[in-house]
ZADO-1210 file (C-alpha; in nm, 4 decimals, padded with zeros to 6 digits):
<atoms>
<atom x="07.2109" y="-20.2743" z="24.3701" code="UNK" pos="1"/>
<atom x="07.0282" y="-20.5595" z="24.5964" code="UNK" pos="2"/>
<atom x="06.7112" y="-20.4301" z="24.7423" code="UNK" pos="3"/>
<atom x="06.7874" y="-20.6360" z="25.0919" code="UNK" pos="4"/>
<atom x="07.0546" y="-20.5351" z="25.3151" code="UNK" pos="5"/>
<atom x="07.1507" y="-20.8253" z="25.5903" code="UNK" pos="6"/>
<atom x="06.8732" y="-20.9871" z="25.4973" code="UNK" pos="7"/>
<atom x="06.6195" y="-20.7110" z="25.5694" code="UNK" pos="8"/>
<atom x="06.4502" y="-20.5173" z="25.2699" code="UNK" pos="9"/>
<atom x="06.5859" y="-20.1517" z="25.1395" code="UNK" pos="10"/>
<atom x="06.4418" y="-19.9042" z="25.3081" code="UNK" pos="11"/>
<atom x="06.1064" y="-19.7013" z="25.1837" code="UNK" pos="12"/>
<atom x="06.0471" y="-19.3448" z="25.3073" code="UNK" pos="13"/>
<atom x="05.6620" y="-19.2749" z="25.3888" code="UNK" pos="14"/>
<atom x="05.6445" y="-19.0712" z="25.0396" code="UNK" pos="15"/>
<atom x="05.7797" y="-19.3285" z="24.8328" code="UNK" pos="16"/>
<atom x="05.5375" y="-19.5655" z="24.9373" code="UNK" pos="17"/>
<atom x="05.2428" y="-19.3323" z="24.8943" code="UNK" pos="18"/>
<atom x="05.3708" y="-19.2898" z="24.5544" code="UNK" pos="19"/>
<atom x="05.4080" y="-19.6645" z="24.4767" code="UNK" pos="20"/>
<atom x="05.0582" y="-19.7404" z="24.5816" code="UNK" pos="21"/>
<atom x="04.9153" y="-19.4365" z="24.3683" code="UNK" pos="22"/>
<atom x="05.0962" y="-19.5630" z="24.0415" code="UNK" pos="23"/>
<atom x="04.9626" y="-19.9379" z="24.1592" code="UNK" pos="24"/>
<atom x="04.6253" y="-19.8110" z="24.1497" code="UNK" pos="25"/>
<atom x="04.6070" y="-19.6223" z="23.8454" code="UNK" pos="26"/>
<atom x="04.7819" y="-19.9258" z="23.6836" code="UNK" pos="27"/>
<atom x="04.5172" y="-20.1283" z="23.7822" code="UNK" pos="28"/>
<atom x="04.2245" y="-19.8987" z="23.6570" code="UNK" pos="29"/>
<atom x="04.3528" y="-19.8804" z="23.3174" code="UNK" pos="30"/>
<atom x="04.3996" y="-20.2346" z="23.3086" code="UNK" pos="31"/>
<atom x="03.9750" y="-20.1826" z="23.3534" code="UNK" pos="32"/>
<atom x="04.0381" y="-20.3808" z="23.7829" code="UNK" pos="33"/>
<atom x="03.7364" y="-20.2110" z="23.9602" code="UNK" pos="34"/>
<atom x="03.9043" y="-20.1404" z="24.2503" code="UNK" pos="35"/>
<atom x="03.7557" y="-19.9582" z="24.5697" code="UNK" pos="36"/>
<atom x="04.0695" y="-19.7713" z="24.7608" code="UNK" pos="37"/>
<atom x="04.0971" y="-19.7153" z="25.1293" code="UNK" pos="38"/>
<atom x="04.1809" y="-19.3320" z="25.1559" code="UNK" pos="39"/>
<atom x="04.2460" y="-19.1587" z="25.4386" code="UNK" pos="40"/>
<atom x="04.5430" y="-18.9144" z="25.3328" code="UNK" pos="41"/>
<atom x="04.5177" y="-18.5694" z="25.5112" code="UNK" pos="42"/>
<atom x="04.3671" y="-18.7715" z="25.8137" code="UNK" pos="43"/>
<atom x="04.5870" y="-18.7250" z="26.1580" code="UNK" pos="44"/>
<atom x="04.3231" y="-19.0834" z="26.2802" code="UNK" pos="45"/>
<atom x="04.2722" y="-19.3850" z="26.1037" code="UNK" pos="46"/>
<atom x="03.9366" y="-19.3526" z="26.2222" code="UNK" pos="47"/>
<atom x="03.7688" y="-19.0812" z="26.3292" code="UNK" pos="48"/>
<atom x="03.3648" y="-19.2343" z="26.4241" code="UNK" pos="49"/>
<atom x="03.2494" y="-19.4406" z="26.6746" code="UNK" pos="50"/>
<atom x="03.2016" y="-19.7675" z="26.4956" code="UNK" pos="51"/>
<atom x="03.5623" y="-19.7454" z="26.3484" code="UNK" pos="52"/>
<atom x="03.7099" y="-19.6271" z="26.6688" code="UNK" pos="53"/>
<atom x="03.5329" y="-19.9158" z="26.8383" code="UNK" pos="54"/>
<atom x="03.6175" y="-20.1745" z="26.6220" code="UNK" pos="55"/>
<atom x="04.0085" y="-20.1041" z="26.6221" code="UNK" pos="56"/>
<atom x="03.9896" y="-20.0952" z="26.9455" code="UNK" pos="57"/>
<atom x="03.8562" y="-20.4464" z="26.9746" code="UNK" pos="58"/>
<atom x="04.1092" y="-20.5618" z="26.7701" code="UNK" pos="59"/>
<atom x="04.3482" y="-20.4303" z="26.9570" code="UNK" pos="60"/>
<atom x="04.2306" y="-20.5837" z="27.2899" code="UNK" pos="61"/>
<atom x="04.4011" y="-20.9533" z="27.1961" code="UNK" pos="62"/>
<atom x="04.7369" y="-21.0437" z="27.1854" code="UNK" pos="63"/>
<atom x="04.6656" y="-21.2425" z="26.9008" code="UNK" pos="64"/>
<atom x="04.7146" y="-20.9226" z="26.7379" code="UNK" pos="65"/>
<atom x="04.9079" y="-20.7267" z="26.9376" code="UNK" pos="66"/>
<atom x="05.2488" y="-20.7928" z="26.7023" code="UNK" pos="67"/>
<atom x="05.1162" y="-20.7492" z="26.3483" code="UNK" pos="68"/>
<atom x="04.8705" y="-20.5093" z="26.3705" code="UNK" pos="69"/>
<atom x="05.1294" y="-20.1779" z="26.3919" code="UNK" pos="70"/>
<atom x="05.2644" y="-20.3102" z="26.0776" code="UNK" pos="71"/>
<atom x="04.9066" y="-20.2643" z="25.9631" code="UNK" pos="72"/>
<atom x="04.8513" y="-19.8956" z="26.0664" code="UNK" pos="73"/>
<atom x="05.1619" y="-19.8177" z="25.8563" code="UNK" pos="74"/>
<atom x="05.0368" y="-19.9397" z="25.5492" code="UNK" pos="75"/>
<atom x="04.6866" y="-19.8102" z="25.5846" code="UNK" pos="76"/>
<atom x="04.8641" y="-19.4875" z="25.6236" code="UNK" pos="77"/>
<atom x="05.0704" y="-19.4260" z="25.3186" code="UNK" pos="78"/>
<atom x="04.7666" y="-19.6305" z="25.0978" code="UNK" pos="79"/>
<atom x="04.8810" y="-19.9623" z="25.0477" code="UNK" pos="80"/>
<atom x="04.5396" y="-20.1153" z="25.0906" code="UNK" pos="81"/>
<atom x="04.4057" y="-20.0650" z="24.6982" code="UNK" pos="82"/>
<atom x="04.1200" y="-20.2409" z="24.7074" code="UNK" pos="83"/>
<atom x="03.8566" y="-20.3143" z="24.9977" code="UNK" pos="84"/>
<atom x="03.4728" y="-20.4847" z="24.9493" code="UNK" pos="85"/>
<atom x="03.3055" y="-20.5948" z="25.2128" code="UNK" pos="86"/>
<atom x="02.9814" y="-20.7852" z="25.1656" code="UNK" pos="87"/>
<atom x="02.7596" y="-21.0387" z="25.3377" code="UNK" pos="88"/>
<atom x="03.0335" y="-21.2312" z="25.5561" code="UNK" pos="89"/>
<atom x="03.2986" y="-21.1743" z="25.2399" code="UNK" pos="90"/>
<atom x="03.5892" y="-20.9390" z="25.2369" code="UNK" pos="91"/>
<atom x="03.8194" y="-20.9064" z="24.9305" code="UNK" pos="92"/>
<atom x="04.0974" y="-20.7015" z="24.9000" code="UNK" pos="93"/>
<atom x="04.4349" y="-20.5900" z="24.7180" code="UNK" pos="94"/>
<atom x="04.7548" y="-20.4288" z="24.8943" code="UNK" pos="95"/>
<atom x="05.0492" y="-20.3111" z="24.7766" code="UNK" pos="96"/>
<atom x="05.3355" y="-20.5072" z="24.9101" code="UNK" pos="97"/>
<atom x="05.7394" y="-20.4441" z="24.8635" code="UNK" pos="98"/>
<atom x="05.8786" y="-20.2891" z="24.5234" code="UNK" pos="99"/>
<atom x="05.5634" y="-20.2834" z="24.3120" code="UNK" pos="100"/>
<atom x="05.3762" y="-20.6398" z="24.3965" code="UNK" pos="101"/>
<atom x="05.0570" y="-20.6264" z="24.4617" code="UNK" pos="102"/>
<atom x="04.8828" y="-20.9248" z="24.7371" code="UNK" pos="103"/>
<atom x="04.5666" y="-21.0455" z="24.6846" code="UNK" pos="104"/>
<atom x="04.3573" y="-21.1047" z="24.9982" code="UNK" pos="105"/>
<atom x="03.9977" y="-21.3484" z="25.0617" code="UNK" pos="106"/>
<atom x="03.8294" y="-21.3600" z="25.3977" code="UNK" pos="107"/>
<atom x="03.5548" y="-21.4037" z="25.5846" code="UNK" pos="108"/>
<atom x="03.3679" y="-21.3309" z="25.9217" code="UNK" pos="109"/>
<atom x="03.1190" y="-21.5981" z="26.0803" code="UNK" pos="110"/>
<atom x="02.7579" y="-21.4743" z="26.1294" code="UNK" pos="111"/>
<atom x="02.6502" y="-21.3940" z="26.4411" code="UNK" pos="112"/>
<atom x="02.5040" y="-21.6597" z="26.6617" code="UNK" pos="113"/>
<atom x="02.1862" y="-21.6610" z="26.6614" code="UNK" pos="114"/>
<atom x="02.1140" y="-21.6605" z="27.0435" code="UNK" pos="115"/>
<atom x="02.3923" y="-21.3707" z="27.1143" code="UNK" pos="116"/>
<atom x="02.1712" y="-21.2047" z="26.8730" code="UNK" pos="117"/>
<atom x="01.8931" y="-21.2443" z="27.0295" code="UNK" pos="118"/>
<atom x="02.0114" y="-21.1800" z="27.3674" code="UNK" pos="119"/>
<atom x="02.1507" y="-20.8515" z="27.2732" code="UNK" pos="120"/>
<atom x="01.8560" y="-20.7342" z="27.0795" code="UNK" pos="121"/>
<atom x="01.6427" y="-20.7891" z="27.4691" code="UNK" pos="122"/>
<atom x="01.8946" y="-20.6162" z="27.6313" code="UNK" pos="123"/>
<atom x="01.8686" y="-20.3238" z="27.3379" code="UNK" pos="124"/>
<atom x="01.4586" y="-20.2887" z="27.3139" code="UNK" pos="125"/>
<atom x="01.3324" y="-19.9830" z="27.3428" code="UNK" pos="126"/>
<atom x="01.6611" y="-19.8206" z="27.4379" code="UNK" pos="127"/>
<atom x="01.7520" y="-19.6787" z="27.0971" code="UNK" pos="128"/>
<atom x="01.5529" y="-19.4002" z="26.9538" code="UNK" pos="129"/>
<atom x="01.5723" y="-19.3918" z="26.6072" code="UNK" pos="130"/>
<atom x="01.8032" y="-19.5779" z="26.3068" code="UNK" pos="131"/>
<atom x="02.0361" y="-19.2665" z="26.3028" code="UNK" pos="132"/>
<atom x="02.1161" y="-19.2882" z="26.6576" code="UNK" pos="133"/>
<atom x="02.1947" y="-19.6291" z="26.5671" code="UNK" pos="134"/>
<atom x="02.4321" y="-19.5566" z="26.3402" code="UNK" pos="135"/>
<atom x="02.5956" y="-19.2748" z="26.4660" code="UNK" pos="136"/>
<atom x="02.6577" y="-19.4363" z="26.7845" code="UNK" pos="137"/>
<atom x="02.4669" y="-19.1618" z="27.0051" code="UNK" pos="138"/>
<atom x="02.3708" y="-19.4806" z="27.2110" code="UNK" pos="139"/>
<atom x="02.3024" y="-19.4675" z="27.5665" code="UNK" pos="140"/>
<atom x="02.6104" y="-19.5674" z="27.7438" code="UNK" pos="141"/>
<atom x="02.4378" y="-19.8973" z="27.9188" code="UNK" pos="142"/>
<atom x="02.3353" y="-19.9639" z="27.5571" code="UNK" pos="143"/>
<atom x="02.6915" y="-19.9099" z="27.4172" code="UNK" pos="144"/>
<atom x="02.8584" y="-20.1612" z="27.6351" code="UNK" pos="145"/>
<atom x="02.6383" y="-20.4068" z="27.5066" code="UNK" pos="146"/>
<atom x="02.6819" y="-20.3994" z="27.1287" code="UNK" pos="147"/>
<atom x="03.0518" y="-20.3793" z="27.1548" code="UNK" pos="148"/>
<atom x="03.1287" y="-20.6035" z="27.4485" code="UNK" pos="149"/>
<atom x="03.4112" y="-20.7934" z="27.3979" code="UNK" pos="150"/>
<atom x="03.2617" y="-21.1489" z="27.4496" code="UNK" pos="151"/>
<atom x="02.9116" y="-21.0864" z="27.3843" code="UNK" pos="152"/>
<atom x="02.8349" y="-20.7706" z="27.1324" code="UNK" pos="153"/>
<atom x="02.8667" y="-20.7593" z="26.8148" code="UNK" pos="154"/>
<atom x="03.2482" y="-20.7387" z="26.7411" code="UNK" pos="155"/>
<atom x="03.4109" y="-21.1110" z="26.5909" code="UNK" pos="156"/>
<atom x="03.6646" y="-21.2751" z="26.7772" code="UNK" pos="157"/>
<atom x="03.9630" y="-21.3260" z="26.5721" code="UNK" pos="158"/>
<atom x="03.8519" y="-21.7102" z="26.6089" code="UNK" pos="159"/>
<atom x="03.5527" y="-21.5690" z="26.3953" code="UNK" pos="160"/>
<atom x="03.7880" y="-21.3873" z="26.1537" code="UNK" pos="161"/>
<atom x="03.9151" y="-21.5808" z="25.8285" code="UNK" pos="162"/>
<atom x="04.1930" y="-21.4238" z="25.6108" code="UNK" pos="163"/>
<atom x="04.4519" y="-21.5672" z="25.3549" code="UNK" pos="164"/>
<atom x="04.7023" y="-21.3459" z="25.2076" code="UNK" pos="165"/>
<atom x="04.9024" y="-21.4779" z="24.8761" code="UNK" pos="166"/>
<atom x="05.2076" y="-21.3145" z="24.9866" code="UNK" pos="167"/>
<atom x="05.5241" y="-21.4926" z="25.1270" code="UNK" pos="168"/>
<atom x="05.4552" y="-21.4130" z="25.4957" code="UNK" pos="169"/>
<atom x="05.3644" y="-21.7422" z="25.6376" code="UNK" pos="170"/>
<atom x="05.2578" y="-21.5771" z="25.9497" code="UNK" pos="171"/>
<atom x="04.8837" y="-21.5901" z="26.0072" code="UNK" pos="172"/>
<atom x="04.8114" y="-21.2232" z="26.0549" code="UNK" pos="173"/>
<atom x="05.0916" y="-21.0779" z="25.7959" code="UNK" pos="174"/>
<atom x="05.1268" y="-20.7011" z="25.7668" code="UNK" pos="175"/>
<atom x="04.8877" y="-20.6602" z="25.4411" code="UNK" pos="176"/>
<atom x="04.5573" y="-20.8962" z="25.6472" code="UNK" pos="177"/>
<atom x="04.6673" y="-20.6394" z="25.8876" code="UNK" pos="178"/>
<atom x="04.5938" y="-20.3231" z="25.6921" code="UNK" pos="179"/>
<atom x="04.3267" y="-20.4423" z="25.5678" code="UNK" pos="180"/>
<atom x="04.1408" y="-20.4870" z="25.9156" code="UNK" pos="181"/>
<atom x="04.2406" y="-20.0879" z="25.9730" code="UNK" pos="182"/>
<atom x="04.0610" y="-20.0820" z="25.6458" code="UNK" pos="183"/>
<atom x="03.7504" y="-20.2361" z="25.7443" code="UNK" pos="184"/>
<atom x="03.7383" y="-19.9827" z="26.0263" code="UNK" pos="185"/>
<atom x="03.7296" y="-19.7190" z="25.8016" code="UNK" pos="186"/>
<atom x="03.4752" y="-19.8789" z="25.5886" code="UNK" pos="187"/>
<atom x="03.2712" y="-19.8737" z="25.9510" code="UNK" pos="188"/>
<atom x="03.2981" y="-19.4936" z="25.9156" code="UNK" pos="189"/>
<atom x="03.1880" y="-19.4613" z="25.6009" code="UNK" pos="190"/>
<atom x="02.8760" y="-19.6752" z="25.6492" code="UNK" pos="191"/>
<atom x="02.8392" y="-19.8363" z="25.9947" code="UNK" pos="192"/>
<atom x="02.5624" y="-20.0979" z="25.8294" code="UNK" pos="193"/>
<atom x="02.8761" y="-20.2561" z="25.6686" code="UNK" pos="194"/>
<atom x="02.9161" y="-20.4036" z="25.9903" code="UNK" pos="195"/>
<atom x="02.5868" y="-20.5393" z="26.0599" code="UNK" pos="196"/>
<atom x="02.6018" y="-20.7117" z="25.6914" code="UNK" pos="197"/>
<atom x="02.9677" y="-20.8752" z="25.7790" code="UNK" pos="198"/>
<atom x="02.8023" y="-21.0226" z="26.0749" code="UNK" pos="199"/>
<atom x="02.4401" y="-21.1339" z="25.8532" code="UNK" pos="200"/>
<atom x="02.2395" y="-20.9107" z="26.0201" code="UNK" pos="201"/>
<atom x="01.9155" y="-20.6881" z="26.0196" code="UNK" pos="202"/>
<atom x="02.0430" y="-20.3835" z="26.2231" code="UNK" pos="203"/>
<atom x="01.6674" y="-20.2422" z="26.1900" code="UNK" pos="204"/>
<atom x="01.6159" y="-20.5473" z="26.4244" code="UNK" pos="205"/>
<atom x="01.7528" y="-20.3603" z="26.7400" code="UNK" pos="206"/>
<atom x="01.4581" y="-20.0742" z="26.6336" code="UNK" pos="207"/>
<atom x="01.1987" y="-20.3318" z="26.5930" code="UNK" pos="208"/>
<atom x="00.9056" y="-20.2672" z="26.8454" code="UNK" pos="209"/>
<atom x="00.7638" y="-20.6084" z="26.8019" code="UNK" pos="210"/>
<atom x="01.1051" y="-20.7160" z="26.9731" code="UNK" pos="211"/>
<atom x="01.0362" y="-20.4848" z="27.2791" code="UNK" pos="212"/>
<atom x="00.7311" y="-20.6616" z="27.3586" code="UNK" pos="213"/>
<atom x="00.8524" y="-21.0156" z="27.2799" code="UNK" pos="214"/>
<atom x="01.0806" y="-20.9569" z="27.5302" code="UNK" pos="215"/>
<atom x="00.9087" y="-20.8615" z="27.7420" code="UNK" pos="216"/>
<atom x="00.6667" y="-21.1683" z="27.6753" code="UNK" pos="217"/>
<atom x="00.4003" y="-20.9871" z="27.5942" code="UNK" pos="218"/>
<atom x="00.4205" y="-21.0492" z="27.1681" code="UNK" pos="219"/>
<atom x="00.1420" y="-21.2425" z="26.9465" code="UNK" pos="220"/>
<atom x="-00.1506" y="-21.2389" z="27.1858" code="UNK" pos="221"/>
<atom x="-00.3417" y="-20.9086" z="27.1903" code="UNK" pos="222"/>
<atom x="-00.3175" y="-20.5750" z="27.1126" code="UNK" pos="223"/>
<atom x="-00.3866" y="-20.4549" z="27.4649" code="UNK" pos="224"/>
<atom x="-00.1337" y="-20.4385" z="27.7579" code="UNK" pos="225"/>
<atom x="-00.2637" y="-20.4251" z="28.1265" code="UNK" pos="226"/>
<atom x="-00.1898" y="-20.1486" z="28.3681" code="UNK" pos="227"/>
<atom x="00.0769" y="-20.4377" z="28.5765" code="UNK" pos="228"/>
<atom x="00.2560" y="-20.4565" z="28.2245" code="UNK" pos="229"/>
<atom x="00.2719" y="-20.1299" z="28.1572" code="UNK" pos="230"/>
<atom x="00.4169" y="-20.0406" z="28.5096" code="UNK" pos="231"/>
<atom x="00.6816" y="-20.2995" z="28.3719" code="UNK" pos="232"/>
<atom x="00.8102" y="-20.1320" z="28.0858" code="UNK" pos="233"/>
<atom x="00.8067" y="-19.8070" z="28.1538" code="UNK" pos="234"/>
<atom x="00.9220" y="-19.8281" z="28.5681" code="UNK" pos="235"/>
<atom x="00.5853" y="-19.6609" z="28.6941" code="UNK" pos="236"/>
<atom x="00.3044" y="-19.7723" z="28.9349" code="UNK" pos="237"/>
<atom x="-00.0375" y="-19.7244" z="28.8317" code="UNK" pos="238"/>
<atom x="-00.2879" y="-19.7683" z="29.1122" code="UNK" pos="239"/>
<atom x="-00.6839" y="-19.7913" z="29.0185" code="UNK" pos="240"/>
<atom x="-00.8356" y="-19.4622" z="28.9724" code="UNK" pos="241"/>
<atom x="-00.4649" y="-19.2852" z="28.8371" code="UNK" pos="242"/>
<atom x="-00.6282" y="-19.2809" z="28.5145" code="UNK" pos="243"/>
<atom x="-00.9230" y="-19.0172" z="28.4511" code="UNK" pos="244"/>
<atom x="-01.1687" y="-19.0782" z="28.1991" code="UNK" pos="245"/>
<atom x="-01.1396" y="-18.8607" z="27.8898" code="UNK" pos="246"/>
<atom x="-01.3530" y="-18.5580" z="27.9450" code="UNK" pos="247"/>
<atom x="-01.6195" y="-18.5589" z="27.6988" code="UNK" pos="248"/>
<atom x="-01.6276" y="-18.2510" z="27.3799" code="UNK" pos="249"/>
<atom x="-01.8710" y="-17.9400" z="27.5322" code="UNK" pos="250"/>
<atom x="-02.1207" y="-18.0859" z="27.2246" code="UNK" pos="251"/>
<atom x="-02.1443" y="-18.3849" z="27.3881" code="UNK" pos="252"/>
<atom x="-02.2024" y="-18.3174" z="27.7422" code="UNK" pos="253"/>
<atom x="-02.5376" y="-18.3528" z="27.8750" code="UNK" pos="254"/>
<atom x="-02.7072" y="-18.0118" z="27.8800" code="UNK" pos="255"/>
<atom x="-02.9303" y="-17.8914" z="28.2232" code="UNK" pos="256"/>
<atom x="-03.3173" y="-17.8315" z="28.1388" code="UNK" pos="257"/>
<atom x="-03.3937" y="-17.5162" z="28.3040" code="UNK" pos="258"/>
<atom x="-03.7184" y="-17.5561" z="28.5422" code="UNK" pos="259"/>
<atom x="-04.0322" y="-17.5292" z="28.3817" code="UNK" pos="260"/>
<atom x="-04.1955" y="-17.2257" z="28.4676" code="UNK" pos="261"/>
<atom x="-04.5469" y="-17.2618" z="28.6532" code="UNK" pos="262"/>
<atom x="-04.8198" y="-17.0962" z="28.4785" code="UNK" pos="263"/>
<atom x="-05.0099" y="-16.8099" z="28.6717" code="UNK" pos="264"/>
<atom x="-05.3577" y="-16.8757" z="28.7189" code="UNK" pos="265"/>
<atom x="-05.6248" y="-16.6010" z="28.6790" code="UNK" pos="266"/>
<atom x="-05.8229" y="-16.4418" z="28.9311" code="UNK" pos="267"/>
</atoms>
């Protein structure tokens, strides 16, 4: 029996596809492929953290995408995407396509320019408290608008996204490139630095105190910062004489000589 009916492949029920991917992946780990699935049976979200959430959701935001990316979320779903590594600007990845064929996919995603970088690292300083705020997106929300702006954070444009499927699908964003951006989303959950290395960047950067202050113009010179600069960073006035001196320790403060005592003369 054909597997196309009017032109238009059989069709798959959820479960069968979920079990075509499986037997895809254990073929491919006992022919020795190291292979790095994207799982997220059980899950009722694709992605479920604030740097996968947000990252989707860029994607989302241009029509560029708008018509293949659904096809995406329904392979990610039933675990078509096999394979997914993501290193410095690189991603690799394997999906399982129709009736046991598996697609090979290459990409890449520019590096951040280096003066949106450094922009958004001034408009960061010394708003973000500590590397696990970073990464768990606890941000401030003046802080989160700025590393996930559309235009200007630190999301790719898909102008800035590379992929090449070796399926049929002569479209540029076919259903498996698809998946495999829901994948990198999920990646983001799993380690939100993933990310930062796609784009060829130090995240400890945005925690780097030497930043505040060369933002501030204040970097390289001296160790000391005047009262005026220090009303700058921090949003307070500090008039002369706000500041007390440091009371001394009680073993250093100058101790009172009693009176000396006049001696009685005799009579």
């Amino acid at each position: 029996m054909s597997r196309y009916y009017n032109d238009y492949p059989e069709y798959e029920s959820v479960g069968k596809k979920q079990e075509k991917a499986k037997k895809l992946l254990a073929k491919l780990r006992k022919k020795g492929t190291s292979v790095n699935p994207v799982d997220i049976q059980g899950r009722r979200n694709i992605v479920t953290t604030f740097w996968g959430k947000s990252w989707c959701q860029h994607l989302e935001s241009y029509s560029d995408y708008s018509n293949r990316l659904p096809r995406g979320r329904s392979y990610i779903r039933h675990g078509a995407v096999v394979h997914l590594e993501l290193t410095a600007g690189r991603i690799e990845a394997k999906v399982s396509g129709s009736h046991g064929s598996v697609y090979c996919i290459k990409g890449k995603i520019d590096p951040l320019a280096e003066e949106r970088w450094k922009k958004l690292k001034k408009e960061c300083s010394g708003k973000i408290g500590s590397l696990m705020e970073l990464l768990e997106g606890k941000l401030d929300g003046a802080v989160m608008e700025h590393v996930i702006a559309r235009d200007t954070g630190l999301f790719p444009s898909p102008a800035e996204i590379s992929l090449e499927c070796d399926c049929p699908d002569w479209a540029g964003l076919c259903k498996h490139n698809a998946a495999v951006l829901y994948g990198i989303g999920v990646r983001f959950d799993e380690d939100p630095t993933l990310l930062f290395k796609l784009r060829g960047l130090d995240h400890e950067e945005l925690l780097d105190s030497a930043d505040v202050l060369d933002s501030l113009g204040l970097g390289g010179e001296s160790d000391h910062i005047e009262d005026d600069s220090l009303a700058d960073i921090f949003g307070i006035d500090i008039e002369p004489g706000d500041v007390e001196p440091p009371t001394p320790p009680p073993d250093q403060k100058k101790k009172k000589k009693a009176p000396a005592k006049k001696a009685r003369r005799k009579k």
